[in-house]
C-alpha positions as CSV (number, residue, x, y, z in Angstrom):
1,X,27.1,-12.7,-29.5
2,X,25.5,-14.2,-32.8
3,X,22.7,-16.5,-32.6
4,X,23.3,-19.2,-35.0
5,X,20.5,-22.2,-35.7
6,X,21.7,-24.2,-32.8
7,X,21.5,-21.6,-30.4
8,X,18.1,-21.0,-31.8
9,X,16.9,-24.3,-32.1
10,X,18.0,-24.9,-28.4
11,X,16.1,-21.2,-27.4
12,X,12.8,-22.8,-28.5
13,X,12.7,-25.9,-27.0
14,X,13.6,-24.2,-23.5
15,X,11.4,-21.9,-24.1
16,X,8.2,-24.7,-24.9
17,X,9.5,-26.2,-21.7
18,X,8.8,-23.2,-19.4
19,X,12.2,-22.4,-18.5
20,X,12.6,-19.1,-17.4
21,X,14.7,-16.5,-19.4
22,X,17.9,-16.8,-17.0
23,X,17.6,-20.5,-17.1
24,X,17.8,-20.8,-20.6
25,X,20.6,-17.7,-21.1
26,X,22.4,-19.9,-18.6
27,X,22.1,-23.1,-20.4
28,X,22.9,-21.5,-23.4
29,X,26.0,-19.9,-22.0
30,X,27.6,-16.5,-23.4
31,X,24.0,-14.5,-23.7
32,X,22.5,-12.7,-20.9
33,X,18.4,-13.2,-20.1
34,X,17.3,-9.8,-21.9
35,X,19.2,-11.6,-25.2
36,X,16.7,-14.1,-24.5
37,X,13.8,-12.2,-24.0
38,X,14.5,-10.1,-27.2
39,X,15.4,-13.1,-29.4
40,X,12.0,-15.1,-27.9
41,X,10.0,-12.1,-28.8
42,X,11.5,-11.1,-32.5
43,X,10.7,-15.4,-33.1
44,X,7.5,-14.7,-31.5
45,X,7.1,-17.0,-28.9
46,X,4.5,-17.5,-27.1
47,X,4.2,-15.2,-23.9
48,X,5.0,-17.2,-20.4
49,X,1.0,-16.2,-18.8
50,X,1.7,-18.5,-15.9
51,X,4.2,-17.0,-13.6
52,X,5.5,-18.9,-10.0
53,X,2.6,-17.0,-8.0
54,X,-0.2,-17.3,-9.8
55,X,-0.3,-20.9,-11.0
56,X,-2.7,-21.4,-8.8
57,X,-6.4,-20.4,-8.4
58,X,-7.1,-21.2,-5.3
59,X,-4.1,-19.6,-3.7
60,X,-5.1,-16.2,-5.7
61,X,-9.0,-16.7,-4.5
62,X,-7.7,-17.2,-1.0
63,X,-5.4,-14.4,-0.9
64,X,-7.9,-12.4,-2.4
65,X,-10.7,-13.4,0.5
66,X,-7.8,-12.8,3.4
67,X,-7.4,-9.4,1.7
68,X,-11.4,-8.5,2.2
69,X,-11.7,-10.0,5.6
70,X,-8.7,-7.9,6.7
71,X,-10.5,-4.3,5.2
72,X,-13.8,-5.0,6.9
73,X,-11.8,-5.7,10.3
74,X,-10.2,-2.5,9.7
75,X,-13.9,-0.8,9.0
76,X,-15.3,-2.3,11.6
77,X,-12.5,-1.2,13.8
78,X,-13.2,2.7,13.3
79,X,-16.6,2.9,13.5
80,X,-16.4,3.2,17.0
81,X,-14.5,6.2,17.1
82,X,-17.4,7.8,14.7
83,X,-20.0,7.2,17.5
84,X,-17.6,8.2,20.2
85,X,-18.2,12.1,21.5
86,X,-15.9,12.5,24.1
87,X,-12.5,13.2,22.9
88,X,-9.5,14.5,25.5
89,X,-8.2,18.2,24.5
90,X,-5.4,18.8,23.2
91,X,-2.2,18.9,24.3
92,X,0.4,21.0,22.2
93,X,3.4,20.0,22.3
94,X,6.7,20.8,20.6
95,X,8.6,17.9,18.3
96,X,11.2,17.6,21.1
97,X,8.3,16.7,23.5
98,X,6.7,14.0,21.6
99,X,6.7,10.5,22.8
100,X,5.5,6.8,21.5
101,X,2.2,7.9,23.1
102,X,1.5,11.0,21.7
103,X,-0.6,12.3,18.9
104,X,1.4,12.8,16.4
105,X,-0.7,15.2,14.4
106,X,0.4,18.5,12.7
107,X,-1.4,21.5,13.7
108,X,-1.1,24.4,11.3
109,X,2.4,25.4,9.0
110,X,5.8,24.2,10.0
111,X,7.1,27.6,9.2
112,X,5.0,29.4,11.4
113,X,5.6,30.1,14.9
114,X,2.3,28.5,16.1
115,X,3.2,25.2,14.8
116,X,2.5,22.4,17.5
117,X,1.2,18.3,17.1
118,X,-1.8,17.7,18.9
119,X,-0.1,15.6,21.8
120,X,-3.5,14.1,22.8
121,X,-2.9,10.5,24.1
122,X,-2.5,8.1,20.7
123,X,-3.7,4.6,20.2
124,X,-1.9,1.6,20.9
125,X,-0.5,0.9,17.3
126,X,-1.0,4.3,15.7
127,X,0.5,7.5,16.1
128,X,-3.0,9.7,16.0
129,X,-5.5,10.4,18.5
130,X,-9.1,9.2,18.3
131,X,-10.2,11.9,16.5
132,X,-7.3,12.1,14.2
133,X,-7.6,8.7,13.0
134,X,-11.1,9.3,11.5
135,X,-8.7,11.4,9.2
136,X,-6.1,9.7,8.8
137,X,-7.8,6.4,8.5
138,X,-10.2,6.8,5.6
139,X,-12.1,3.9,3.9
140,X,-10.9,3.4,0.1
141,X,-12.7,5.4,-2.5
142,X,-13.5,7.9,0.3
143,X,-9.9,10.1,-0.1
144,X,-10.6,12.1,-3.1
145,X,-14.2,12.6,-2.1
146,X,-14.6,16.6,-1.0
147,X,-16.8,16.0,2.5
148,X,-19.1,19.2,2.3
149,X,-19.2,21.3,5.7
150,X,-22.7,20.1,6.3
151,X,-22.0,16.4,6.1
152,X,-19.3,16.7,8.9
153,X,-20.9,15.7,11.7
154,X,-22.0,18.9,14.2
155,X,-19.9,17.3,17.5
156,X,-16.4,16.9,14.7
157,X,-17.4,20.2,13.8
158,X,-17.5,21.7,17.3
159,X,-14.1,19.9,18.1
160,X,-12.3,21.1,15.0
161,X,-13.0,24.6,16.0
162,X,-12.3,24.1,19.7
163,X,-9.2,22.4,18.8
């Protein structure tokens, strides 16, 4: 396919329109969107900045104030697992024992012989215990931190090593 001044002349004032690169291949017939996008780029076209979603503000600001509300729900929703001290023991239990309400939590190295999941009872919606989900479940930003041994909290501590 040769683009020949007709072809280009058409290809420009699609392209000031806002017609997207298919639209205009298609109107053009016998060039495929990327020939578009390459010929739009060696003229040096402007770049299309406003795309279908974010056209407007308003639906980005909103989207953007759902998206906080929902992480400080989810915040607020641990917290009460940090001040809770009473978690069940465990329960080992074999992959071919597990159920929808078990803990699904690894203990030790599939390879070795010792290998169990906790098997405590797991929280509707989640497949960890209480005490696994203050693992599982960290805040953003918090992941790569290192926690040193003396900011775990003593009663995790004592759990971790009981467990």
């Amino acid at each position: 396919m040769s683009w020949n001044d007709e072809k280009v002349k058409k290809l420009k004032e699609l392209w000031g329109k806002g017609n997207t690169a298919s639209q205009i291949a298609e109107i053009i017939g016998g060039i495929t969107r990327n020939a578009v996008i390459g010929k739009a780029h060696r003229l040096n076209l402007s770049a299309k900045i406003k795309t279908r979603a974010a056209t407007s503000s308003e639906s980005f600001d909103n989207a953007i104030d759902n998206k906080n509300n929902k992480a400080r729900k989810g915040r607020n929703r641990f917290k009460s697992l940090i001040i809770e001290k009473d978690f069940e023991p465990e329960n080992p239990k074999q992959l071919e024992e597990l159920d929808e309400n078990s803990c699904k939590w690894p203990i030790g190295h599939p390879d070795e012989k010792s290998f169990y999941f906790c098997g405590r009872s797991s929280l509707k919606d989640f497949s960890y215990c209480k005490l696994h989900l203050l693992y599982a479940y960290q805040p953003k930003g918090k992941k790569e931190e290192v926690t040193e041994k003396e900011e775990v909290p003593e009663f995790i501590e004592k759990k971790i090593q009981t467990g």
